[in-house]
C-alpha positions in Angstrom: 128.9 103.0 112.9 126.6 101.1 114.9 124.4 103.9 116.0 123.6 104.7 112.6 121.0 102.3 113.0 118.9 103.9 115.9 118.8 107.7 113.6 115.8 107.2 112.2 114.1 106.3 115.2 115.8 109.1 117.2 115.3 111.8 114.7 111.5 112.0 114.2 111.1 111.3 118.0 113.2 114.5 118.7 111.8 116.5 115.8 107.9 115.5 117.1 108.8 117.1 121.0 110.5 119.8 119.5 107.2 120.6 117.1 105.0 119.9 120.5 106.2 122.8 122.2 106.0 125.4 119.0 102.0 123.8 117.7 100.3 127.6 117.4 103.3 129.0 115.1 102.6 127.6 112.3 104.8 129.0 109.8 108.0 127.6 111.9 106.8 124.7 113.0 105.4 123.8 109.0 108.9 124.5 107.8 110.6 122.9 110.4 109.0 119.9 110.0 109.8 120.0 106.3 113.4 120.1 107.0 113.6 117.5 109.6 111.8 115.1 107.3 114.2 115.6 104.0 116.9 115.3 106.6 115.0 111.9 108.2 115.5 111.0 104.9 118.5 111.8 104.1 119.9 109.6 107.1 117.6 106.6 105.7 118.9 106.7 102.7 122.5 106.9 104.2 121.8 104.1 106.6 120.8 102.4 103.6 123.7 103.0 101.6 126.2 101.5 104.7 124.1 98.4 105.0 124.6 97.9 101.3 127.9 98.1 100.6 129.1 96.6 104.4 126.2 93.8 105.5 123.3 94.2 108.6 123.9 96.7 111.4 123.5 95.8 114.3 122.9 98.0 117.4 123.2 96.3 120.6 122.1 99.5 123.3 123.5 100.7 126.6 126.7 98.3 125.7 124.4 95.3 126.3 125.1 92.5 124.4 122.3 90.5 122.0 120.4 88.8 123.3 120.2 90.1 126.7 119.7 93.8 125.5 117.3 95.7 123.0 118.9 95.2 120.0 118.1 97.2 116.5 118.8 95.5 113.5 119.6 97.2 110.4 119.3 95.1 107.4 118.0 95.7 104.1 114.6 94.8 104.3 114.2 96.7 107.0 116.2 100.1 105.9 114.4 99.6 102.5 110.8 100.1 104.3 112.4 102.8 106.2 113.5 104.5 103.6 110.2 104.1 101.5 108.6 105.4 104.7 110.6 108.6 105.1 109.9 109.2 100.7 106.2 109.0 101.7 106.4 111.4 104.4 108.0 114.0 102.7 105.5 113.7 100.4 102.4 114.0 102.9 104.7 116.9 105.0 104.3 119.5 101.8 101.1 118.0 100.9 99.3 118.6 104.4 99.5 122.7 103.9 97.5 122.3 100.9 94.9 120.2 102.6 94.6 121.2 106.3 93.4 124.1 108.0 95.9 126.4 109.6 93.5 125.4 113.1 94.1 121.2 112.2 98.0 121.8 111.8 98.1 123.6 114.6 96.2 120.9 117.0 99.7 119.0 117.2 99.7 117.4 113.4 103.1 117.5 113.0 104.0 116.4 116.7 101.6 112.9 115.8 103.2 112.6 112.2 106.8 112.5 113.2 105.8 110.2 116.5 104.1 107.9 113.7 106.7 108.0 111.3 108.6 106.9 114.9 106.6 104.0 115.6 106.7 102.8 111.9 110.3 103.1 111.7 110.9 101.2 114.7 108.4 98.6 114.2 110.7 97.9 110.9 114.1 98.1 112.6 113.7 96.7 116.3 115.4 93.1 116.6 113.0 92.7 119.6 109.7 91.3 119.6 108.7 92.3 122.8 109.7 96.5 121.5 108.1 95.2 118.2 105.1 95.9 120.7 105.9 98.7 121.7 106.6 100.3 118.8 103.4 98.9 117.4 101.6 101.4 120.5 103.6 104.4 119.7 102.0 104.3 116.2 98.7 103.5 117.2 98.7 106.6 119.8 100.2 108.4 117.1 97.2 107.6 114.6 94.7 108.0 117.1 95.7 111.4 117.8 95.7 112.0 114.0 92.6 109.9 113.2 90.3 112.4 115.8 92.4 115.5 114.1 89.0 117.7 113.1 87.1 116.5 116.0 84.1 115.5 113.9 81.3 113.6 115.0 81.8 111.1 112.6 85.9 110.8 113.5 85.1 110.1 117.0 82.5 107.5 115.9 85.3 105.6 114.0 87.9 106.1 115.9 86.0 104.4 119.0 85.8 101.3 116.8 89.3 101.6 115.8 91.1 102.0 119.6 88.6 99.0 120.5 89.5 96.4 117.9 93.6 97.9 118.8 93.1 97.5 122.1 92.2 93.6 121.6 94.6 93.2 119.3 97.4 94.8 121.9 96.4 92.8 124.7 96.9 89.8 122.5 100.3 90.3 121.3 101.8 91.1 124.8 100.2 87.8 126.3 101.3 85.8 123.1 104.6 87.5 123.5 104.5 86.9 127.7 103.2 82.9 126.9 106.5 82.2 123.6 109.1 83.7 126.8 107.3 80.8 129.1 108.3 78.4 126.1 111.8 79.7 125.0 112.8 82.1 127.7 113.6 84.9 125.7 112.5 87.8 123.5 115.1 88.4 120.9 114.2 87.4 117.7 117.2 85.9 117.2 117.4 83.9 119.6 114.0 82.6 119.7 114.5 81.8 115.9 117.5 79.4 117.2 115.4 78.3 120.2 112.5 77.0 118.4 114.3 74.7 116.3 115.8 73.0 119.9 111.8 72.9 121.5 110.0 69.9 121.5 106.7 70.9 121.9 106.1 71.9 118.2 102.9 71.7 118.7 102.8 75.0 121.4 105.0 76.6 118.9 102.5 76.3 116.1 99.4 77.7 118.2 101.7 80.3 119.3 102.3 81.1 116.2 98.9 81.3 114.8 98.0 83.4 117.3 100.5 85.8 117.1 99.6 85.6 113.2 96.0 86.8 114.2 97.4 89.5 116.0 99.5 91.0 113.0 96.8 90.1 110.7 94.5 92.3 112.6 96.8 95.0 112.2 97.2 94.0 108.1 93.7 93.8 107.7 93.9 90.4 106.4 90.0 88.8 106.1 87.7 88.4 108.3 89.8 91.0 110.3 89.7 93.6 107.8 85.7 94.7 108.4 87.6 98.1 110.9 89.6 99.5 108.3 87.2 101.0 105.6 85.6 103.3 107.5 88.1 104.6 109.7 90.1 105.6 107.0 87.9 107.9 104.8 87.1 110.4 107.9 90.4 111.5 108.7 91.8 114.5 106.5 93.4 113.4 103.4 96.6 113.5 104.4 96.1 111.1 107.5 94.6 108.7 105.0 97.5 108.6 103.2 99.7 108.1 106.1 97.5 105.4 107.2 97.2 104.0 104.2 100.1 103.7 102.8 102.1 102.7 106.4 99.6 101.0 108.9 98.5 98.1 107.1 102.5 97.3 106.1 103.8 97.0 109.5 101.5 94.3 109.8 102.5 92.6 107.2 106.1 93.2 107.5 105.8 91.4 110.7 104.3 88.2 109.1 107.2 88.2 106.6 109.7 88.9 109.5 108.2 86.2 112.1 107.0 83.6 109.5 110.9 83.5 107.6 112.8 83.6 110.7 110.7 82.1 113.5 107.7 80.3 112.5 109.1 77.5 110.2 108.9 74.1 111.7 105.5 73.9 110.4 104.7 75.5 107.2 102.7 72.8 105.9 99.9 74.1 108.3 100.6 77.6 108.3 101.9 78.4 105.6 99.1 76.4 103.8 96.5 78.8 106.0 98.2 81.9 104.6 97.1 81.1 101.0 93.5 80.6 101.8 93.4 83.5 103.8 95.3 85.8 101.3 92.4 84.5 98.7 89.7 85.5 100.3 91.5 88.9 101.0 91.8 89.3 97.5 88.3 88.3 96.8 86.3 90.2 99.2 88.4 93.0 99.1 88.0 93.9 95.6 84.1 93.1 95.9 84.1 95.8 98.6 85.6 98.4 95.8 83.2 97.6 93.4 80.3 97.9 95.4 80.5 101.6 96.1 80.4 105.0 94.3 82.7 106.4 96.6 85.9 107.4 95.6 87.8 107.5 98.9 85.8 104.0 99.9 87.2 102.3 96.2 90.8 103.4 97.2 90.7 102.5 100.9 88.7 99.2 99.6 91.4 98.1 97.2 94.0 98.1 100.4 92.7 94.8 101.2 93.2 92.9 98.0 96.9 94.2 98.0 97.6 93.0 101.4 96.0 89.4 99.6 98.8 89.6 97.7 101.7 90.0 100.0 100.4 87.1 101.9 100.0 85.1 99.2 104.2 85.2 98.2 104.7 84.4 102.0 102.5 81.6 102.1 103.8 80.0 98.8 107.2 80.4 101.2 109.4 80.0 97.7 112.5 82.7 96.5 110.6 83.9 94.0 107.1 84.1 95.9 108.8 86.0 99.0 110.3 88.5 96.7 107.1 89.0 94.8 105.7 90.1 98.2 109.0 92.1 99.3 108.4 94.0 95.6 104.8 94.4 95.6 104.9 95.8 99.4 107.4 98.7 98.4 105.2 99.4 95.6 102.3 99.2 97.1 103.4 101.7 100.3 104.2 104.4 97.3 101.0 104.0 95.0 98.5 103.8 98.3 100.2 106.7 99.2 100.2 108.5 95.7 96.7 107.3 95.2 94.9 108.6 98.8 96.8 111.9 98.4 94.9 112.1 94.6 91.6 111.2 95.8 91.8 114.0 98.8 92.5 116.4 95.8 89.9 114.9 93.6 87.5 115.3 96.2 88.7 119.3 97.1 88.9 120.2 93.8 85.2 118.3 92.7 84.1 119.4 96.1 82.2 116.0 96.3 83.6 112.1 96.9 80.5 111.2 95.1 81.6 109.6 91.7 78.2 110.0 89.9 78.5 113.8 90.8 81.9 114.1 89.1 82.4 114.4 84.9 84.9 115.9 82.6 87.7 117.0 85.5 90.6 116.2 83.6 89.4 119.3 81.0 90.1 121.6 84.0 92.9 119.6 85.9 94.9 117.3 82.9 98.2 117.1 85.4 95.9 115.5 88.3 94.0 113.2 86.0 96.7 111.5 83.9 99.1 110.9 87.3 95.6 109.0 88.4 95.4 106.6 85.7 99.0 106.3 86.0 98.8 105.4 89.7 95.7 103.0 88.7 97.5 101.1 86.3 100.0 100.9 88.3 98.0 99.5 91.1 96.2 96.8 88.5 99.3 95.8 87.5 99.9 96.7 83.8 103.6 96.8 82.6 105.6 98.1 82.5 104.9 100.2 86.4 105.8 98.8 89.6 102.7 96.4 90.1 103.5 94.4 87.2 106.7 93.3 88.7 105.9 92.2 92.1 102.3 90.3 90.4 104.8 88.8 88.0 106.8 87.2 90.4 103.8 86.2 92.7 102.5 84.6 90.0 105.4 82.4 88.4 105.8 81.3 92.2 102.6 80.7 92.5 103.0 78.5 89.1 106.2 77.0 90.3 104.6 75.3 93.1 101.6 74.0 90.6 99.2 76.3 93.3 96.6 77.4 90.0 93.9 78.0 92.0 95.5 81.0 94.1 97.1 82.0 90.1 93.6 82.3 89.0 92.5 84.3 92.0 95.4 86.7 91.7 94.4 87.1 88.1 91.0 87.4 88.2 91.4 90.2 91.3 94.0 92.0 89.1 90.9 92.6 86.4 88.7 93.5 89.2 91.4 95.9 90.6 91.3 98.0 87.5 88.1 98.0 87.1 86.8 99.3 90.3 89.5 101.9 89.9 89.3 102.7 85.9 85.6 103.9 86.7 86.6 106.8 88.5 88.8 107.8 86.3 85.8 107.4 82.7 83.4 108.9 85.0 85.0 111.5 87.2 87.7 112.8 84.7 86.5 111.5 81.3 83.6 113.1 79.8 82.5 116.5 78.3 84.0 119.8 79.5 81.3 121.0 82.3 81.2 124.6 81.2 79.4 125.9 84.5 82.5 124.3 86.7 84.9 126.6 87.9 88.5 125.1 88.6 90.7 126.2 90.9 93.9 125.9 89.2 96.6 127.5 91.3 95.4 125.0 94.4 95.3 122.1 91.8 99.0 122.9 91.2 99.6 122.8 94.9 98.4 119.4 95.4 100.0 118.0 92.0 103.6 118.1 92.8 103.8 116.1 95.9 102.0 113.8 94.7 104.1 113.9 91.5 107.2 112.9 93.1 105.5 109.4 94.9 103.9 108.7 91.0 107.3 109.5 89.8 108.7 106.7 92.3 105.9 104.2 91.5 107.1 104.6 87.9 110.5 103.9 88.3 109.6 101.1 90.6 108.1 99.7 87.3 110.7 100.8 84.2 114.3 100.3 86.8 112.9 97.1 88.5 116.6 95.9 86.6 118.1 98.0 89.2 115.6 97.6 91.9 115.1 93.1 91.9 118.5 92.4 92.5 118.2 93.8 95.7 115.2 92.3 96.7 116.3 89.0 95.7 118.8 88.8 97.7 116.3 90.5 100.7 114.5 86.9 99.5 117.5 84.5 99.7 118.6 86.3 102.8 114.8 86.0 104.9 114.4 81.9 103.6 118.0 81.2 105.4 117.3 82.6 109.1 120.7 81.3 110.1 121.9 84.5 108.6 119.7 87.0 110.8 120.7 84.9 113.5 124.7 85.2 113.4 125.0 88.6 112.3 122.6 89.5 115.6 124.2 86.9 118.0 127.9 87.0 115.8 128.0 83.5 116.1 
């Protein structure tokens, strides 16, 4: 049963050196792909469904026992990112047909998707913080490979930019991770979670700490780290901005709610308190950089950075309610991101400009892609009943529980700005009078729409069964704010 836990790891590993070897047929490697990611999903899901009903799995490999071996740790936060992973994949597998050229798809996308969906899998599944690193680099080879994917000049530009600030940020985590060993001789996470609370020097801890925080929030995009991200992710295809989009940013912040529940906790008066100031001014200058552009792949990629604001905000309040405001509002945000980049890559093909002020009247020719837009944007704002509403609601009342009005107001006033930096592509792009000169391409439009149906239709339910869906991430709450539970189930203690 144990092995269940390494699956999704092992499948889109296997499936992306099987796809290397078969890049110039197109047809089979394109369906093949298809399959192995339903069938990713599938095991997700099933993994999922085990860890539900029977508790954490645990994965000790080679037959060496925790902590002296690399340990995967199935438990549901963890198989719940998984699992939204693997439902954003499929969706960008069927969509990337539509939207790549049959010479992109055949330059080894599908060998750098599945090694990505890899490296994001096991970023949210390792027990191990050192192979938390290393899962980190397979996803960032992964994306590199996918970011130059067109070879424009403009690609390369960014992506210099992007491997730079990486490769900082890389060299930081493994000397952060090599200096916390020095302190507590170890790199399980479960055991340095019940080392820490023996060490002394609290005050090593809590630089050790902050700067392994800098490193994840480099990888979040949490401000002033964030000034990378915009740019980079408008010139890949569409499809790579999705992926990116919706996944990159998380595994950062997954790893500051990982680290900061189960390891970082001596002293959350200082970091902690540092969290909430910084996921302010996330929020803040985030949303000013959507508003300050006419671009509609800029307003989307823009309004990442508010959203990561507001995951670090329920981890820095550091309350029940907080932590699973950020649990709810990261799941949601992984499917609307996703929904919302693979909309603005259509907007974009179908317009045939990213210009807003060139766009009017689209929803006349293409109703289907328009309405799941404003959906997705309300969605985003927060407007009930979808999916943001919950996970704002619950950031909030923590936020008020704790007497914290400032970050409250922030919150709310961001949630405005959120919809209205995204409402104005949607009265001047699709709203407007019917532009008799255009001439829509309906059959591609089509195409595009069902894909990204199915990750609207998610970000719905998200919203109208969070009855069925907050029960679970409660207890994913209660079970991160009591670490002794992480740590028996990995050392059975």
């Amino acid at each position: 049963m144990s092995n269940l836990a390494v699956l999704p790891i092992i499948v889109p590993l296997l499936a992306g050196i099987i796809a290397a070897f078969i890049p110039r047929k197109t047809t089979v490697v394109r369906i093949f792909s298809r399959v192995m990611t339903i069938v990713n999903l599938a095991i997700a899901m099933y993994v999922g469904f085990e860890v539900y009903q029977n508790g954490s799995i645990i994965l000790e490999t080679g037959g060496w026992k925790a902590p002296f071996g690399i340990v995967i740790v199935a438990d549901m936060l963890s198989v719940l990112l998984v699992i939204t992973t693997n439902i954003i994949g499929v969706a960008c597998v069927f969509f990337a047909s539509r939207s790549l050229t049959d010479k992109q798809e055949s330059f080894y996308f599908y060998t750098f998707f599945f090694l990505l969906i890899t490296g994001v899998s096991g970023a949210f599944l390792t027990g191990d913080l050192f192979n938390l690193f290393v899962f980190f680099e397979v996803l960032l080879m992964a994306s590199y490979g996918l970011l130059v994917l067109g070879g424009n000049k403009v690609q390369f530009r960014e992506s210099i930019k992007y491997i730079l600030i990486n490769l900082f940020s890389s060299m930081l985590f493994v000397t952060v991770v090599a200096f916390l060993y020095s302190v507590v001789g170890t790199v399980n996470m479960a055991q340095i979670a019940q080392r820490v609370q023996e060490v002394e020097q609290q005050g090593i801890l809590t630089t050790i700490g902050i700067l392994l925080f800098f490193v994840f929030a480099t990888k979040a995009a949490i401000f002033p780290l964030y000034y990378w991200l915009p740019k980079s992710y408008i010139v890949p295809n569409p499809v790579v901005s999705a992926l990116f989009g919706a996944l990159l940013t998380k595994v950062g912040i997954y790893s500051i709610i990982r680290v900061f529940t189960l390891i970082f906790i001596h002293d959350t008066a200082m970091t902690h308190q540092l969290f909430i100031w910084l996921a302010a001014f996330t929020m803040i200058f985030g949303v000013i950089g959507a508003l300050s552009t006419n671009n509609v792949k800029l307003i989307v990629v823009y309004n990442i950075i508010p959203a990561i604001g507001f995951m670090l905000m329920g981890i820095g309040l550091y309350s029940e309610t907080a932590v699973a405001g950020s649990i709810y509002y990261l799941l949601h945000d992984m499917v609307v991101k996703g929904a919302l980049f693979l909309l603005v890559g259509a907007i974009v093909a179908l317009a045939g400009t990213s210009d807003l002020r060139k766009m009017n009247g689209l929803i006349h020719h293409y109703p289907v892609i328009g309405w799941m837009f404003l959906i997705s944007t309300v969605a985003l704002a927060g407007i009930p009943p979808f999916s943001g509403f919950v996970g704002k609601l619950l950031l909030l009342q923590g936020g008020l529980e704790q007497g914290n009005i400032a970050i409250v107001i922030v919150g709310l006033v961001t949630s405005l700005l959120i919809l209205f930096s995204m409402i104005r592509i949607f009265i001047r792009g699709f709203w407007g009078e019917k532009d008799e000169s255009f001439t829509p391409d309906k059959k591609k439009a089509r195409a595009f729409a069902w894909p990204i149906g199915c990750l609207v239709a998610i970000t719905i339910f998200l919203g109208v069964g969070a009855e069925f869906v907050y029960p679970i991430v409660a207890d994913i709450s209660t079970y991160l704010l009591d670490p002794s539970l992480y740590i028996d189930s990995v050392l059975k203690e």
